[in-house]
C-alpha positions as CSV (number, residue, x, y, z in Angstrom):
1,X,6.1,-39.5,2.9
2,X,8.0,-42.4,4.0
3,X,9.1,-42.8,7.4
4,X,6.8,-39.4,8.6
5,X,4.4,-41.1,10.5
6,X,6.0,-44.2,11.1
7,X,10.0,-45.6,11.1
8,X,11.9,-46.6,8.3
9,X,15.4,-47.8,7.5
10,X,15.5,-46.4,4.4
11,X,18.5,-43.9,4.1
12,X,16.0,-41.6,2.5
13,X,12.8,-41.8,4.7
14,X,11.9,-38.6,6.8
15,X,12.6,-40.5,10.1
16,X,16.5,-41.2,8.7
17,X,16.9,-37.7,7.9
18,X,18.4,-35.0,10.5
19,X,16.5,-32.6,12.3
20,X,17.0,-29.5,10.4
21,X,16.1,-31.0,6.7
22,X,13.0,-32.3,8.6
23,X,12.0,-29.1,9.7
24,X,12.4,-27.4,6.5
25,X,10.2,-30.4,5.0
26,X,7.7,-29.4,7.1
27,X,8.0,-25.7,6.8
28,X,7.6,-25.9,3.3
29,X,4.7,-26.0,2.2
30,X,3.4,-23.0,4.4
31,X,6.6,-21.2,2.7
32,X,5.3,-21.7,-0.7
33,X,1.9,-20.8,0.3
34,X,3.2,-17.3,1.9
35,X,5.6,-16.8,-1.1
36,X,3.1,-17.1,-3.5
37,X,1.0,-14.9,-1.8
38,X,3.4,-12.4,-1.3
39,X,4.8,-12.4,-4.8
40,X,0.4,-12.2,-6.3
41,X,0.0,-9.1,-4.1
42,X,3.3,-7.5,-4.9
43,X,2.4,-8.2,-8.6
44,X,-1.3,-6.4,-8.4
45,X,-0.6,-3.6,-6.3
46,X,2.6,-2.9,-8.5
47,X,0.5,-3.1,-11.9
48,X,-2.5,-1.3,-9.9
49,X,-3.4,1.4,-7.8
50,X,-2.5,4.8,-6.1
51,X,0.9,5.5,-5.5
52,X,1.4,9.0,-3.0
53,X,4.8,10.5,-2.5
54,X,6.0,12.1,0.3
55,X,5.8,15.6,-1.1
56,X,3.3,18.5,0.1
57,X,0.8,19.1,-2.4
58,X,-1.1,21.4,0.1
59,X,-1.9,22.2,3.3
60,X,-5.5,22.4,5.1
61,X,-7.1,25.5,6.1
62,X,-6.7,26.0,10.2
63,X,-5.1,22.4,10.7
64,X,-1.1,22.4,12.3
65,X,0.6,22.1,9.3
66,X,-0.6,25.8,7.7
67,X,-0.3,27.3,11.4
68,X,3.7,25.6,11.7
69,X,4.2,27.4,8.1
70,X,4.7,23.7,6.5
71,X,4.4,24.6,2.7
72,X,3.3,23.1,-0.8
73,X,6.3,21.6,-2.5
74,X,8.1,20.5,0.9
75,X,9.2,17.4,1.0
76,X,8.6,15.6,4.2
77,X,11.4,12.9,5.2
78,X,10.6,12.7,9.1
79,X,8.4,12.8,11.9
80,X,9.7,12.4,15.6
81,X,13.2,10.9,14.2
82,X,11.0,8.4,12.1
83,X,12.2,8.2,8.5
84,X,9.5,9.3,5.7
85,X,9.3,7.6,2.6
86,X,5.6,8.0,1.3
87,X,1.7,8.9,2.6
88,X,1.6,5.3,4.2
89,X,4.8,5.6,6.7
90,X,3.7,9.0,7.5
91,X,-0.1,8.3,8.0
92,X,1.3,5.1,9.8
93,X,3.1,7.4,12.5
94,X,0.2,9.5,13.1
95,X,-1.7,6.8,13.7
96,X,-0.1,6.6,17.0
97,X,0.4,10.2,17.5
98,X,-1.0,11.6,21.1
99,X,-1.7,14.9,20.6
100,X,2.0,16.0,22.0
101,X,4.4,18.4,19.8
102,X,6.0,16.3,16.8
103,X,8.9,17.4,15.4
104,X,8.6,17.3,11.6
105,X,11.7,17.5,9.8
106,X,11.1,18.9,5.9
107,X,13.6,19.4,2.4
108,X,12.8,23.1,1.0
109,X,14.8,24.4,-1.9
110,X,17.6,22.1,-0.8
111,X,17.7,23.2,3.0
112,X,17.0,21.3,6.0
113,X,13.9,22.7,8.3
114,X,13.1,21.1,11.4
115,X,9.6,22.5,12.2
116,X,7.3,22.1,15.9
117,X,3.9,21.1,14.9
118,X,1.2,20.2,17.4
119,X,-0.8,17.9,15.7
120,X,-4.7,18.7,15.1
121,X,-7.6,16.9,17.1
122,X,-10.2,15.9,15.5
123,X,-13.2,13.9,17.8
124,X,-14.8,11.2,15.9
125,X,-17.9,9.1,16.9
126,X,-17.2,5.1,17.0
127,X,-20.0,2.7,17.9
128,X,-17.1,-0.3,18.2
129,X,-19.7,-2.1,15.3
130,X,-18.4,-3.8,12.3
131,X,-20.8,-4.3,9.5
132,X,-20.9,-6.2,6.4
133,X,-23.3,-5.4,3.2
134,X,-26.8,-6.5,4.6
135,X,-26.3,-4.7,8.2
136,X,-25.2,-8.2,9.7
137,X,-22.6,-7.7,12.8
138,X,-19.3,-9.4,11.9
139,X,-17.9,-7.9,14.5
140,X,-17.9,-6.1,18.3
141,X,-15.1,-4.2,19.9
142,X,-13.9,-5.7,23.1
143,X,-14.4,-2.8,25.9
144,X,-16.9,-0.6,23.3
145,X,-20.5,0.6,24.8
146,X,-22.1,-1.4,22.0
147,X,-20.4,-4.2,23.5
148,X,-21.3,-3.7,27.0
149,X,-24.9,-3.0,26.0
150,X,-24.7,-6.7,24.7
151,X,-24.9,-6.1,20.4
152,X,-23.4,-10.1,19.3
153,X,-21.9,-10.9,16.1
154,X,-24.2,-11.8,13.7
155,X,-27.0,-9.6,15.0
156,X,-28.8,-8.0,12.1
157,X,-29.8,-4.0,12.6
158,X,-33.2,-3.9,11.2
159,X,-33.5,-0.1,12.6
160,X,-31.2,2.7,13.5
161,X,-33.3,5.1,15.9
162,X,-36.6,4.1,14.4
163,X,-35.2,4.5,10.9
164,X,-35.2,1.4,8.9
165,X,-32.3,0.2,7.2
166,X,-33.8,-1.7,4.7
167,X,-30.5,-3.8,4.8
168,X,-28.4,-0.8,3.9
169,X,-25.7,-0.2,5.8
170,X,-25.1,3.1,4.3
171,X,-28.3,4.1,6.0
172,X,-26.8,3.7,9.4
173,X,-23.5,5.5,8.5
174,X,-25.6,8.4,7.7
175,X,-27.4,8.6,11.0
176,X,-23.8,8.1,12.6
177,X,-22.5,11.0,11.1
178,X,-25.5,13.4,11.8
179,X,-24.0,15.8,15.0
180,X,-27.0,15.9,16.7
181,X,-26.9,12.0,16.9
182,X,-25.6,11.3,20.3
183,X,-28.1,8.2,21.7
184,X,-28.3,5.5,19.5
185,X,-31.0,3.1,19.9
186,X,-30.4,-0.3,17.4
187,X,-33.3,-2.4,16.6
188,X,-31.9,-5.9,16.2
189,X,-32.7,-9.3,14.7
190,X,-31.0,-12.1,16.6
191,X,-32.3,-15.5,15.4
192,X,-36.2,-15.4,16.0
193,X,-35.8,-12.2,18.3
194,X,-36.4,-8.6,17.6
195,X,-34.5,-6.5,20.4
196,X,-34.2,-2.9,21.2
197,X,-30.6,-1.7,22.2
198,X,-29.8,1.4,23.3
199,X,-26.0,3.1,23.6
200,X,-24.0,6.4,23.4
201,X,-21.3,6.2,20.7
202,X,-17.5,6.3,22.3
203,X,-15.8,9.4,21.3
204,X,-12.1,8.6,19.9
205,X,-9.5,11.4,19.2
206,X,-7.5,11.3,16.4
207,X,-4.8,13.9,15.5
208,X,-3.8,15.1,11.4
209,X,-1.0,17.6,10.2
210,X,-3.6,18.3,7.6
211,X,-1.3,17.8,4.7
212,X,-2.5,16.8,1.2
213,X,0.1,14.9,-0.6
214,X,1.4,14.7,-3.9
215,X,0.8,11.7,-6.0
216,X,4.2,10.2,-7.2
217,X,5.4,9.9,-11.1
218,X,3.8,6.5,-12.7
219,X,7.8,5.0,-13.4
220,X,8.5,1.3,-12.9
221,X,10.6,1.9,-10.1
222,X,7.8,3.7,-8.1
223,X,5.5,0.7,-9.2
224,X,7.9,-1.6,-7.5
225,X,8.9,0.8,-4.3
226,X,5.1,1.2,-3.8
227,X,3.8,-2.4,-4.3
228,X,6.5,-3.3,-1.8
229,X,5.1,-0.9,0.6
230,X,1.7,-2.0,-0.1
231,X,3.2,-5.8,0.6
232,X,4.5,-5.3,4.0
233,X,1.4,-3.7,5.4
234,X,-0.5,-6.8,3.6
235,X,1.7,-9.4,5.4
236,X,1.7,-7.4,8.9
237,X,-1.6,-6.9,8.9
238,X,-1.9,-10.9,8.8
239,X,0.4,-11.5,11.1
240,X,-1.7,-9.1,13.7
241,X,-4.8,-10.6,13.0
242,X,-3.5,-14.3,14.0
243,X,-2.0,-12.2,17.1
244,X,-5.5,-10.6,18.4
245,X,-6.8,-14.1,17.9
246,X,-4.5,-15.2,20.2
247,X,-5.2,-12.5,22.8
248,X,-8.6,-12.3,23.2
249,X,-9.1,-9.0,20.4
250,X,-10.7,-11.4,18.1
251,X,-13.2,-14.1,18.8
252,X,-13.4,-17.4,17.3
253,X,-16.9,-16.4,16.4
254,X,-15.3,-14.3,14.1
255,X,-13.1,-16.9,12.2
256,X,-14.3,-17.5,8.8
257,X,-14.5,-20.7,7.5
258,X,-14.9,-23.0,3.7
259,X,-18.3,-22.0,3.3
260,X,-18.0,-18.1,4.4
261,X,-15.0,-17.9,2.0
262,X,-16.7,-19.4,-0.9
263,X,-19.4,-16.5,0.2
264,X,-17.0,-13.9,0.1
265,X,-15.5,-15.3,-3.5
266,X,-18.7,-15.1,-5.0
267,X,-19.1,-11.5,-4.1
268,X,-15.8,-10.1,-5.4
269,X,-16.6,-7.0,-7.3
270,X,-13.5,-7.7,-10.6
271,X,-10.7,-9.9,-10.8
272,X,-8.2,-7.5,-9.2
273,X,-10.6,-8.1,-5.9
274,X,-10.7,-11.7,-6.7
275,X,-6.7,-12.1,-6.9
276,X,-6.8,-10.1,-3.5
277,X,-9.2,-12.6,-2.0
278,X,-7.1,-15.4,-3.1
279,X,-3.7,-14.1,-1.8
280,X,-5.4,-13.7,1.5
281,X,-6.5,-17.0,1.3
282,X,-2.9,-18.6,0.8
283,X,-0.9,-16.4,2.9
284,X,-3.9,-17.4,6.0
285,X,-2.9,-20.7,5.4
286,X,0.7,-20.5,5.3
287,X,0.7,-18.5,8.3
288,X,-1.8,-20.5,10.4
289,X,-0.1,-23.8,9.0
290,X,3.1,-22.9,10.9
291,X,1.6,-22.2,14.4
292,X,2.7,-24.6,17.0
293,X,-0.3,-26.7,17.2
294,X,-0.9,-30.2,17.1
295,X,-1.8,-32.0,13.1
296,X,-0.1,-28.9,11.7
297,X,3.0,-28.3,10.6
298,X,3.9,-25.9,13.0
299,X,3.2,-28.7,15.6
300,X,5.4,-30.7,13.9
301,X,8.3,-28.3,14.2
302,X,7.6,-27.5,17.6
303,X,8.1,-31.8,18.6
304,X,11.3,-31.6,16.4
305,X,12.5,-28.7,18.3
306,X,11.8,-30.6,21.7
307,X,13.5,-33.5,20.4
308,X,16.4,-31.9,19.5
309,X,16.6,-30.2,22.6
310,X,15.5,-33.5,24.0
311,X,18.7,-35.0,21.8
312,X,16.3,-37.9,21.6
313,X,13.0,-38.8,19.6
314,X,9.5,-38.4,21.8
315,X,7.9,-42.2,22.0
316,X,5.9,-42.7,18.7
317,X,2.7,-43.3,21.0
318,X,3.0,-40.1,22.5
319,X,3.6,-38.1,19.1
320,X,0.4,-39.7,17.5
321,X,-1.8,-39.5,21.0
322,X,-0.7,-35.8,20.8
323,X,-1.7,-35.3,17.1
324,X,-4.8,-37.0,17.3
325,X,-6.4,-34.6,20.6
326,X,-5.2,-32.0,17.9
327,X,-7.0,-33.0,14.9
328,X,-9.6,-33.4,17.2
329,X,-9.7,-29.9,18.6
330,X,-9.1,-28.9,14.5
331,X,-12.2,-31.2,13.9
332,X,-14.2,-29.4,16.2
333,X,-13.3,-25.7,15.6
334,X,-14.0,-26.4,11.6
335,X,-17.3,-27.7,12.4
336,X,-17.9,-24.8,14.8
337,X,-16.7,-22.2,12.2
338,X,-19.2,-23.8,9.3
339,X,-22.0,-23.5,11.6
340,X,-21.4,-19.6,11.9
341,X,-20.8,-19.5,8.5
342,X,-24.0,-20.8,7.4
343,X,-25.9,-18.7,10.6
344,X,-24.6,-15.6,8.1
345,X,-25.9,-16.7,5.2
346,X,-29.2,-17.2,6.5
């Protein structure tokens, strides 16, 4: 584009032209690249998929919501003050529930209950391991025993407590799940290395009303309300990833990069998976594009914002030097991220 990396006296050039139409310039493509997403996403999850209302279909033997007298048929519209659309917002809230009373407000026969629940705890064992298909580590929990005892992404689990895996990682769920597991001892691959690794699984609590829900009428308007739903956890969950990036929850190790994508194309199971894959894709993109970082857009943005807080442009030297050590960090990380990549694959 004229006059973007260099000036121009042309009226029309993108040095001539004022501060907020050169922002937008730069923000758009990143825009078009999260629209598009959004709009792909909204599309398949309203044409696909399970829609759950927010309407008691039953209620679990012995868990809170049978011992608060919560009843099939009642209609659930809040938790702790928190308004309750569907099975997502209220599976959302009990996410971060802490095992204290929750006041659950419910529609019966057109009247207003407000009913005292304490919510359920139920123990769960968590090693803090992240698997994908062929027992490969994508992923360690920051703080988690596994990680202390020093499991690595990318170490492959050849054995679970002398049990071989055979590169099944259903075969190491179902050891997990055995009661009577409590030491776990991981035989690992780790390049040319075979290491022994042994842990105690963290115990998490988690606490349930122990509700079943109803599944909402298949109408277009539920299609729509639902694959909006569906759209803002998509886009939020995004967003949080780029954040634990950011602050230490997610190493760059991690980060996937051409070559692991093109992996994870070929395996798509369908094309619904494969129009998933490619919305996360664009809306990545878009999101990382706008960061404030050097050779991105986002960088970009953030030197016109100086400038105009500077009232005056930053000295063309200065702009490229700074865009150049960013390409060159860019540069680096890509090449870093391939390398990982192909480490996966073999």
């Amino acid at each position: 584009m004229e006059g973007e990396d260099e000036a121009s006296e042309d009226d029309r050039s993108f040095s001539k032209a004022s501060i907020p139409k050169r922002i937008a310039i730069c923000a758009a493509g990143a825009i078009v690249n999260i629209i598009f997403a959004v709009l792909v996403y909204f599309i398949v999850m309203a044409t696909s998929g399970v829609y759950i209302s927010n309407v008691v279909d039953s209620t679990i033997p012995e868990y809170a919501a049978e011992k608060a007298g919560i009843q099939s048929r009642d209609v659930i519209v809040e938790l702790n003050g928190k308004k309750v659309d569907n099975k997502y917002e209220l599976d959302d809230i009990m996410k971060n529930a802490t095992g204290e009373d929750i006041l659950v407000k419910v529609e019966r026969n057109e009247e207003t209950l407000e009913i005292q629940v304490k919510p359920t705890e139920v123990k769960s064992k968590v090693t803090g391991i992240y698997l994908d298909d062929k027992c490969q580590v994508i992923m360690v929990d920051k703080g988690s025993s596994s990680e202390k005892q020093g499991i690595q992404a990318n170490d492959v689990i050849t054995k679970i407590n002398n049990i071989e895996t055979n590169g099944n990682t259903n075969k190491i769920i179902e050891v997990l799940q055995q009661e009577e597991t409590e030491s776990i001892t991981l035989t690992i691959q780790r390049g040319k290395a075979e290491i022994n690794i042994e842990f105690t699984p963290d115990y998490v609590s988690n606490y349930y009303l122990g509700v079943n829900m109803k599944m909402a009428p298949d109408t277009f308007l539920n299609r729509c309300y639902y694959g909006l739903v569906e759209t803002k956890t998509f886009v939020f969950s995004i967003v949080d990833n780029v954040k634990q990036l950011f602050t230490g929850n997610v190493g760059i190790d991690q980060m996937t990069g051409p070559i692991g994508i093109g992996e994870m194309v070929s395996q798509t199971n369908g094309f619904k998976e494969f129009i998933y894959l490619m919305a996360l894709i664009s809306i990545s993109l878009g999101v990382t594009n706008l960061l404030p970082i050097p050779a991105l857009d986002g960088g970009k943005i953030l030197i016109l914002i100086i400038e105009a807080i500077r009232r005056k442009p930053m000295k063309p030297e200065n702009e490229i030097n700074i865009q150049l050590l960013g390409f060159s960090i860019l540069i680096a990380l890509s090449i870093y991220v391939s390398y990982n990549d192909i480490l996966r694959l073999f």
